[in-house]
Short mmCIF file of the C-alpha atoms (twelve columns), coordinates in Angstrom:
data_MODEL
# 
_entry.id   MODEL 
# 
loop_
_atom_site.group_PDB 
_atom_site.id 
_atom_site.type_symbol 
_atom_site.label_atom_id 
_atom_site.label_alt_id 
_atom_site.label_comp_id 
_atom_site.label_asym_id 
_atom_site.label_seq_id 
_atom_site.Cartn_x 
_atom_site.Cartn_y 
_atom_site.Cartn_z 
_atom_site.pdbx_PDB_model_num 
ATOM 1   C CA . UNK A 1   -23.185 -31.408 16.025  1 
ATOM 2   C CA . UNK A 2   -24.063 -34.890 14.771  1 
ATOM 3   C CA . UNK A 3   -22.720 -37.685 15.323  1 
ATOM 4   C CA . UNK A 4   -21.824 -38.666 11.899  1 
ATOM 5   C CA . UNK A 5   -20.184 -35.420 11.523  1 
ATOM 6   C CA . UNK A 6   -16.797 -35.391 12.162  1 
ATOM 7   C CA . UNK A 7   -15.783 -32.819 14.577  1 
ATOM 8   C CA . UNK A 8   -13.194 -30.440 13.941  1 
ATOM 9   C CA . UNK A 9   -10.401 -29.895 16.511  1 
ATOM 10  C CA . UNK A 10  -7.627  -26.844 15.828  1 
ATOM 11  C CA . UNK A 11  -4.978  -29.655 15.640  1 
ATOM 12  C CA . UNK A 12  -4.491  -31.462 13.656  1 
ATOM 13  C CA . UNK A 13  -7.457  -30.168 11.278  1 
ATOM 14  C CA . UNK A 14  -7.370  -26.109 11.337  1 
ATOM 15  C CA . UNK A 15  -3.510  -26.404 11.535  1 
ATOM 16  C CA . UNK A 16  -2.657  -28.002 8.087   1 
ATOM 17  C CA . UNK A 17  -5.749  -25.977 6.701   1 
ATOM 18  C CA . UNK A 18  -3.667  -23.034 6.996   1 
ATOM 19  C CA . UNK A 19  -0.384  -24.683 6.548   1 
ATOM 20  C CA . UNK A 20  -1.520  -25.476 3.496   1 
ATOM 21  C CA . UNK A 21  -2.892  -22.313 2.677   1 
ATOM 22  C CA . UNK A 22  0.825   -20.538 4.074   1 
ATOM 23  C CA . UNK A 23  2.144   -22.807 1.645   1 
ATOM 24  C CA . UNK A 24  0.031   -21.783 -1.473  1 
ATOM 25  C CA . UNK A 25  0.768   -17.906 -0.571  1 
ATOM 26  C CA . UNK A 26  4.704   -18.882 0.073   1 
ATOM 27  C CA . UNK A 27  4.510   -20.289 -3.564  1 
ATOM 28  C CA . UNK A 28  2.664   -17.362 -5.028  1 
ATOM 29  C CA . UNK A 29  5.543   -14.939 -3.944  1 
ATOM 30  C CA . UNK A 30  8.332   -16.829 -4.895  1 
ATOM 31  C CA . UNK A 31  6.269   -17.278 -8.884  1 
ATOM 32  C CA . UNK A 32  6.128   -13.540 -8.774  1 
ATOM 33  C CA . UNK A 33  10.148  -12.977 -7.529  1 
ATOM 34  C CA . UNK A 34  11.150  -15.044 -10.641 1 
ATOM 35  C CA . UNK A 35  8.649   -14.108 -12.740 1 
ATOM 36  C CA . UNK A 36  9.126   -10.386 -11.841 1 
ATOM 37  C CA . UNK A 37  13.252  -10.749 -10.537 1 
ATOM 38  C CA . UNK A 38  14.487  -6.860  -8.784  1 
ATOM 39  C CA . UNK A 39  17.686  -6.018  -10.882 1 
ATOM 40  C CA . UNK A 40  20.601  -6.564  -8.731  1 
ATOM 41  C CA . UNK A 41  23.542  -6.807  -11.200 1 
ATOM 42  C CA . UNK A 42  24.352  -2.600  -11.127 1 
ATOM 43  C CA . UNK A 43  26.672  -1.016  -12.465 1 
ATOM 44  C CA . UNK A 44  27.265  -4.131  -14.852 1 
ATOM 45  C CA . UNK A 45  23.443  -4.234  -15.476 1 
ATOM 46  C CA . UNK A 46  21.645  -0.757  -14.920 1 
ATOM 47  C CA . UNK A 47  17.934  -0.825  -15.262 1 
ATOM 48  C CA . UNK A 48  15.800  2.143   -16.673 1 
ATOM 49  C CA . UNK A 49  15.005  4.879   -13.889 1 
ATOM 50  C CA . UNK A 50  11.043  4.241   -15.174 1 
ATOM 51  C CA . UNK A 51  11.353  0.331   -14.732 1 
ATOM 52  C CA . UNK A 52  8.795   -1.004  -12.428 1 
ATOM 53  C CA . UNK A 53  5.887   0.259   -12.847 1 
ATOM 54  C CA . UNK A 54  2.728   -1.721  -13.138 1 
ATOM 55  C CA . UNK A 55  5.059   -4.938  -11.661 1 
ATOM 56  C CA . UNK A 56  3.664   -6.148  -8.601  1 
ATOM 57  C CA . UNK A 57  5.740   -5.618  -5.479  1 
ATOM 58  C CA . UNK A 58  5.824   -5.326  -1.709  1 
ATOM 59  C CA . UNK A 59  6.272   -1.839  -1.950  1 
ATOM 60  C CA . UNK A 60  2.010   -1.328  -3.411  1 
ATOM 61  C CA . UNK A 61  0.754   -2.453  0.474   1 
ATOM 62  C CA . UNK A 62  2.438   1.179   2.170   1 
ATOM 63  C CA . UNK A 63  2.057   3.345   -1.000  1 
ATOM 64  C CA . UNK A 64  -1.409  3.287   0.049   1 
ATOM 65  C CA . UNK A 65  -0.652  4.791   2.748   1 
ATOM 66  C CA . UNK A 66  1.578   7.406   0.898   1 
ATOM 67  C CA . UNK A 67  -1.242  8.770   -0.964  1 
ATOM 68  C CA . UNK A 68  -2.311  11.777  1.126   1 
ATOM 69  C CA . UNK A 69  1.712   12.942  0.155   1 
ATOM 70  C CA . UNK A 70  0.564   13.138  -3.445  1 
ATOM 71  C CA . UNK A 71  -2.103  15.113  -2.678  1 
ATOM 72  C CA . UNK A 72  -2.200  17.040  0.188   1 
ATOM 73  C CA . UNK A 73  0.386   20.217  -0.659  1 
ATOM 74  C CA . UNK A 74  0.756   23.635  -0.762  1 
ATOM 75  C CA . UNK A 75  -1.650  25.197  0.708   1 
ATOM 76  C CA . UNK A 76  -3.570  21.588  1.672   1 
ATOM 77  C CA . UNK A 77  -0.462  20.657  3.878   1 
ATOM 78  C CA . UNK A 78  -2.838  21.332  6.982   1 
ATOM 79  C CA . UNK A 79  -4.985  18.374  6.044   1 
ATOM 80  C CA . UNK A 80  -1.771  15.951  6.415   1 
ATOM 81  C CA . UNK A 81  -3.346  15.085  10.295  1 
ATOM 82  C CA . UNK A 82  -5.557  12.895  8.532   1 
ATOM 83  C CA . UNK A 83  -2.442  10.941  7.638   1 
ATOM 84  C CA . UNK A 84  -1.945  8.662   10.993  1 
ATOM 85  C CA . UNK A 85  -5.868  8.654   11.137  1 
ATOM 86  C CA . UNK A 86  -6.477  6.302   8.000   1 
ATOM 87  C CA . UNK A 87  -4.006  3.092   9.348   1 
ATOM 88  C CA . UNK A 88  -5.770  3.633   12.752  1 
ATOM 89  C CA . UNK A 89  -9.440  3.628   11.493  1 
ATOM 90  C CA . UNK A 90  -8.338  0.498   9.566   1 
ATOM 91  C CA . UNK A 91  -6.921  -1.775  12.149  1 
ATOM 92  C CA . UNK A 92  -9.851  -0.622  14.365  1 
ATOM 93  C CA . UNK A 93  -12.408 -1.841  11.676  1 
ATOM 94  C CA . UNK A 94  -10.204 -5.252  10.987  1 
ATOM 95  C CA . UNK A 95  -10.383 -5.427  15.086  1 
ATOM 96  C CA . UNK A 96  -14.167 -5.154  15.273  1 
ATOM 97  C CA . UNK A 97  -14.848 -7.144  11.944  1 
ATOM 98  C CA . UNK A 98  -14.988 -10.859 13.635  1 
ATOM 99  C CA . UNK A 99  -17.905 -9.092  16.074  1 
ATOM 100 C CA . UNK A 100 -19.420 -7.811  13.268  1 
ATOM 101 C CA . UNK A 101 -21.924 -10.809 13.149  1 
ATOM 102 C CA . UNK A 102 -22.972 -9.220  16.882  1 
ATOM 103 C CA . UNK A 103 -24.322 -6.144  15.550  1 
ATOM 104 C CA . UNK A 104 -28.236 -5.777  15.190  1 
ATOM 105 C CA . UNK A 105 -27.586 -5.571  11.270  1 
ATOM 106 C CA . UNK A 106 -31.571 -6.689  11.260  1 
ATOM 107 C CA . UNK A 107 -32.820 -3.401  12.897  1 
ATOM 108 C CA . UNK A 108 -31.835 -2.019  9.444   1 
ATOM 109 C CA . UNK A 109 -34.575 -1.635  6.994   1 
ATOM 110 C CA . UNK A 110 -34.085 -4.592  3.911   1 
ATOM 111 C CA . UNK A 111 -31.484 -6.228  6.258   1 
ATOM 112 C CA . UNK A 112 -33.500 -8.208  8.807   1 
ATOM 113 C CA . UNK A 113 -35.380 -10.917 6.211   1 
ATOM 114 C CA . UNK A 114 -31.988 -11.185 5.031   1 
ATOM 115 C CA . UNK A 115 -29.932 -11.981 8.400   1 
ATOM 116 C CA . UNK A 116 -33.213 -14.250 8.979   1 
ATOM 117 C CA . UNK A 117 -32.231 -16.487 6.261   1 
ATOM 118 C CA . UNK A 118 -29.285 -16.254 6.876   1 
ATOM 119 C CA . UNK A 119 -29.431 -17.817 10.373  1 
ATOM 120 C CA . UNK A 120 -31.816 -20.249 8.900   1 
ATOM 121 C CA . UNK A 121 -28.924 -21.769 6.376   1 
ATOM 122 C CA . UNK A 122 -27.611 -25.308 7.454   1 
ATOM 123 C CA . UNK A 123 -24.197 -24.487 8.590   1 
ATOM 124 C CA . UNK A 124 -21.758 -25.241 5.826   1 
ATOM 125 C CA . UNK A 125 -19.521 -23.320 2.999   1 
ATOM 126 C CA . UNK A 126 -22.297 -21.156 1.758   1 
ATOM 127 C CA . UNK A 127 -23.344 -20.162 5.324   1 
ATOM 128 C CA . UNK A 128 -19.906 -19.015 6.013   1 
ATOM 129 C CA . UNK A 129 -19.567 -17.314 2.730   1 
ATOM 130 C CA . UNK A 130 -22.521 -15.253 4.139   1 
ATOM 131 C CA . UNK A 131 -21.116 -14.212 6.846   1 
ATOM 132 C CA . UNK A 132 -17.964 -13.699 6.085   1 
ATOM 133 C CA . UNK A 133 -19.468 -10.974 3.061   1 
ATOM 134 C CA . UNK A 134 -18.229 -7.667  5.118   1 
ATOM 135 C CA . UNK A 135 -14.771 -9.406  4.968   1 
ATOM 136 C CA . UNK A 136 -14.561 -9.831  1.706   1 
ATOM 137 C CA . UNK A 137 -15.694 -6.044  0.991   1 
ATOM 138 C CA . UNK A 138 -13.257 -5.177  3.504   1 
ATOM 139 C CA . UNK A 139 -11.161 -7.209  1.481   1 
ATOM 140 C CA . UNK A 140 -11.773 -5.820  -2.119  1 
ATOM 141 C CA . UNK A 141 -11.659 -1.998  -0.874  1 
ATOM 142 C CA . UNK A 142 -8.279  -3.087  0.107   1 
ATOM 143 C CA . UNK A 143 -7.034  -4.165  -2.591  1 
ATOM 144 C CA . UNK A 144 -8.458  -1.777  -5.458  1 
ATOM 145 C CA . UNK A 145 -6.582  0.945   -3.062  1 
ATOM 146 C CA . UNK A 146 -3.307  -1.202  -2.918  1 
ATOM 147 C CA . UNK A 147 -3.375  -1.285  -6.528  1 
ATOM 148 C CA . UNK A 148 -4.793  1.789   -7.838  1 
ATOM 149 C CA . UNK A 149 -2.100  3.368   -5.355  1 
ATOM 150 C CA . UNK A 150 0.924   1.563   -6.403  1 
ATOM 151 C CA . UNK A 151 0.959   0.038   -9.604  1 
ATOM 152 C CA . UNK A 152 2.456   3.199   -11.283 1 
ATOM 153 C CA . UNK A 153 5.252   3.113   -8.306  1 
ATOM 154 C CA . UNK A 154 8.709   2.612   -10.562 1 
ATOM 155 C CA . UNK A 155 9.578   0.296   -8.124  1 
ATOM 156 C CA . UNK A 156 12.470  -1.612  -9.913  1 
ATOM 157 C CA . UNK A 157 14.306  1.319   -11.128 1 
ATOM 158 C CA . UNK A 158 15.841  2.713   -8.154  1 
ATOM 159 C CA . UNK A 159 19.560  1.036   -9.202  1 
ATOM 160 C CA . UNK A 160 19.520  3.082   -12.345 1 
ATOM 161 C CA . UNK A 161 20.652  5.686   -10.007 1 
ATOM 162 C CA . UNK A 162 21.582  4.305   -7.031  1 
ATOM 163 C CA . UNK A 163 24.263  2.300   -7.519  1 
ATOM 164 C CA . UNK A 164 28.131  2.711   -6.702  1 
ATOM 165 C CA . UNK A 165 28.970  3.992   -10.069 1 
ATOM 166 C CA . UNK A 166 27.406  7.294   -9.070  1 
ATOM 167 C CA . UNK A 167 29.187  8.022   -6.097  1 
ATOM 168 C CA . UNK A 168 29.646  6.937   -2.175  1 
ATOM 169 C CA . UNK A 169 26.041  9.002   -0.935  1 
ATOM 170 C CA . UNK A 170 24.257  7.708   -3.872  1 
ATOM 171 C CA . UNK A 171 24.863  4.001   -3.383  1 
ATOM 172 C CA . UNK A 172 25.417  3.673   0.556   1 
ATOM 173 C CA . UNK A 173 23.006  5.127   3.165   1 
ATOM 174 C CA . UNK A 174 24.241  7.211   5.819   1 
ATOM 175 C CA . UNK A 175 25.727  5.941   8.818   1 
ATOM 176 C CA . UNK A 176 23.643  7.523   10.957  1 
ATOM 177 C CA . UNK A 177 20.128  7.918   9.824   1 
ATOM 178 C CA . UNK A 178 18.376  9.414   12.481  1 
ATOM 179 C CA . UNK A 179 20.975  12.217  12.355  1 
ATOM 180 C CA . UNK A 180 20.881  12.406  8.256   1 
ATOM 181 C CA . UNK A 181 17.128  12.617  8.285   1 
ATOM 182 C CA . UNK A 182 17.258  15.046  11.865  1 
ATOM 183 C CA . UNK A 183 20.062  17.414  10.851  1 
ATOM 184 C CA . UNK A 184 21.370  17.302  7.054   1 
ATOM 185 C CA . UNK A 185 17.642  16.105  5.671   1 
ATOM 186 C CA . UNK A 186 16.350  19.199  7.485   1 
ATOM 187 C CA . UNK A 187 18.779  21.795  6.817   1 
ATOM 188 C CA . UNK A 188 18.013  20.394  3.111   1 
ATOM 189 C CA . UNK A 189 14.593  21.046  3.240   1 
ATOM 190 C CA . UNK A 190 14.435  23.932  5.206   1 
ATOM 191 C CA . UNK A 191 17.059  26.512  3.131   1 
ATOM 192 C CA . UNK A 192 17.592  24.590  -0.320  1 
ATOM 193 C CA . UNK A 193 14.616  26.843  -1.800  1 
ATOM 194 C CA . UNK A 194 14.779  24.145  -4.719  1 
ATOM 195 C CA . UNK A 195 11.302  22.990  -5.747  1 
ATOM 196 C CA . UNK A 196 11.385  19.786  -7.428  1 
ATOM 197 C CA . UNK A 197 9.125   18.729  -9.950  1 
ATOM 198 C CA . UNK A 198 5.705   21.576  -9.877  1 
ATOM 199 C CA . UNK A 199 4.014   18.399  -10.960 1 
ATOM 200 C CA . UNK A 200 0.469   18.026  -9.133  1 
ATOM 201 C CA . UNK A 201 0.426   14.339  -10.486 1 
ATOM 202 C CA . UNK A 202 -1.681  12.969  -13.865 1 
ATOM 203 C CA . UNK A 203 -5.417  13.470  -14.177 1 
ATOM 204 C CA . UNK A 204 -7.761  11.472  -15.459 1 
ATOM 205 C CA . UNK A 205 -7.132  11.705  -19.276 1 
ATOM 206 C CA . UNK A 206 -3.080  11.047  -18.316 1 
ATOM 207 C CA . UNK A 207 -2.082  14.692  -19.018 1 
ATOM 208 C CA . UNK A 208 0.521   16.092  -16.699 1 
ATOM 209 C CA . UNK A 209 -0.990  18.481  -14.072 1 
ATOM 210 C CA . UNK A 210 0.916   21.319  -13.028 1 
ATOM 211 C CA . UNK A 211 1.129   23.426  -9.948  1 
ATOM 212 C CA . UNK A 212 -0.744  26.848  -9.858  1 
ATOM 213 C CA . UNK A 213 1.197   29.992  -9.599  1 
ATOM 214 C CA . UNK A 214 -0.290  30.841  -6.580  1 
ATOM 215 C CA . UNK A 215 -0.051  27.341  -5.156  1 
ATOM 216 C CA . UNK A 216 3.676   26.620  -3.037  1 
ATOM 217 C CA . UNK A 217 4.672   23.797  -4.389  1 
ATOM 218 C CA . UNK A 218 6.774   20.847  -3.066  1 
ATOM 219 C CA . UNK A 219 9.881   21.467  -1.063  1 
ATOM 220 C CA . UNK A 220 13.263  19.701  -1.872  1 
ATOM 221 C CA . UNK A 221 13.685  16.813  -0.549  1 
ATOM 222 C CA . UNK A 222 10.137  16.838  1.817   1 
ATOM 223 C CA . UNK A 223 7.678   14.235  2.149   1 
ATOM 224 C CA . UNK A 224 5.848   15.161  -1.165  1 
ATOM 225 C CA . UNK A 225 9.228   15.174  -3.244  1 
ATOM 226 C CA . UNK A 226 10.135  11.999  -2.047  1 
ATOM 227 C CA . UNK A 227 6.396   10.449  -3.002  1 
ATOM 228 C CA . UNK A 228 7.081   11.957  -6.316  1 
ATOM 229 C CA . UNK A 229 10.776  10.784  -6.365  1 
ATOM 230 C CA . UNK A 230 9.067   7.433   -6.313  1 
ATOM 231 C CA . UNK A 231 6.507   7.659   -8.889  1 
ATOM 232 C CA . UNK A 232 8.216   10.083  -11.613 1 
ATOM 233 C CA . UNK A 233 11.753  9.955   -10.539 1 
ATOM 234 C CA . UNK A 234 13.314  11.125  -14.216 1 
ATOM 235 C CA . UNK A 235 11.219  13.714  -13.652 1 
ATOM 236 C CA . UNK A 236 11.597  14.651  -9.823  1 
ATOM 237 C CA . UNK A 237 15.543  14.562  -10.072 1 
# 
């Protein structure tokens, strides 16, 4: 480093980078919570069962993760393993990803006059926009799942039906959960025989598609109800 360069130390110079880039995020959320306010005011002020979707919330990072309940039924319930696999490949890659500069990209044909010049660039903003390229893929896959995968979540409508003006189980969760979801949650799923809402999802064209005869569908109350509960709940009652 020169000397006319100035060098940079984690404190105080790295530390009120990212304070003030905490502070930027923490003011980003709080525009969206009043811009975008969850309705609070039940049973005075009910909102629509369908209210929510395509509002940004919280709730679009896991319904990523939610996915393989949408689609994976029926007869494609064996393929549900893959499940605990995705999250785990993920924070393995995001792991690696600040080694990724280690790799011998340049053994790979096109790659090598490009990592060349790339080591050749005076170190600087556009150096480190370079190499910090398979974060910001990383970055954008991310996100285009997030959002493809949640933004039809009715996310703000849950109080149209949960609220104490439709009874004690319908506004207050159980007391104990572990034995709700262990004993009653089973016993629900196992012997209700009720399936909810044959709906396979929308396809492309936004037509309703609907399960098979052949096909089981969703049990009441399972995994894939409650995805659907989520994401068509007037219609998975």
């Amino acid at each position: 480093m020169s000397e006319n360069k100035k060098e940079i130390k984690w404190w105080p110079h790295y530390v009120l980078r990212l304070a003030l880039l905490m502070l930027v995020a923490t003011a980003l959320i709080v525009l969206l919570a009043y811009l975008f306010p969850v309705p609070d005011d039940a049973p005075m002020e009910i909102p629509l069962p369908d209210h929510g979707a395509n509002v940004p919330g919280p709730e679009w990072v896991f319904t990523i993760l939610w996915m393989p309940f949408w689609y994976l039924k029926g007869r494609m319930k064996k393929y549900l393993f893959i499940m605990p696999l995705i999250p785990i490949a993920i924070m393995i890659y995001l792991v690696l990803l600040p080694y990724m500069h280690k790799l011998p990209l340049d053994r790979i044909p096109g790659l090598k006059g490009l990592m060349e010049k790339a080591r050749a660039m005076r170190s600087g903003f556009k150096k480190s926009f370079v190499y910090a390229v398979p974060a910001l893929v990383c970055f954008f896959v991310l996100m285009v799942g997030v959002v493809r995968s949640g933004h039809q979540a009715k996310i703000l409508g849950c109080d149209s039906c949960h609220n104490p003006a439709m009874g004690h189980r319908m506004a207050i969760p159980p007391m104990d959960v572990f034995n709700y979801y262990m004993v009653d949650r089973a016993r629900q799923i196992g012997v209700g025989k009720y399936r909810a809402g044959k709906s396979g999802g929308l396809d492309n064209s936004g037509n309703m598609i609907y399960e098979s005869k052949n096909e089981e569908a969703g049990g009441y109350k399972d995994a894939n109800w409650q995805m659907r509960h989520m994401y068509e709940p007037t219609f998975t009652w």
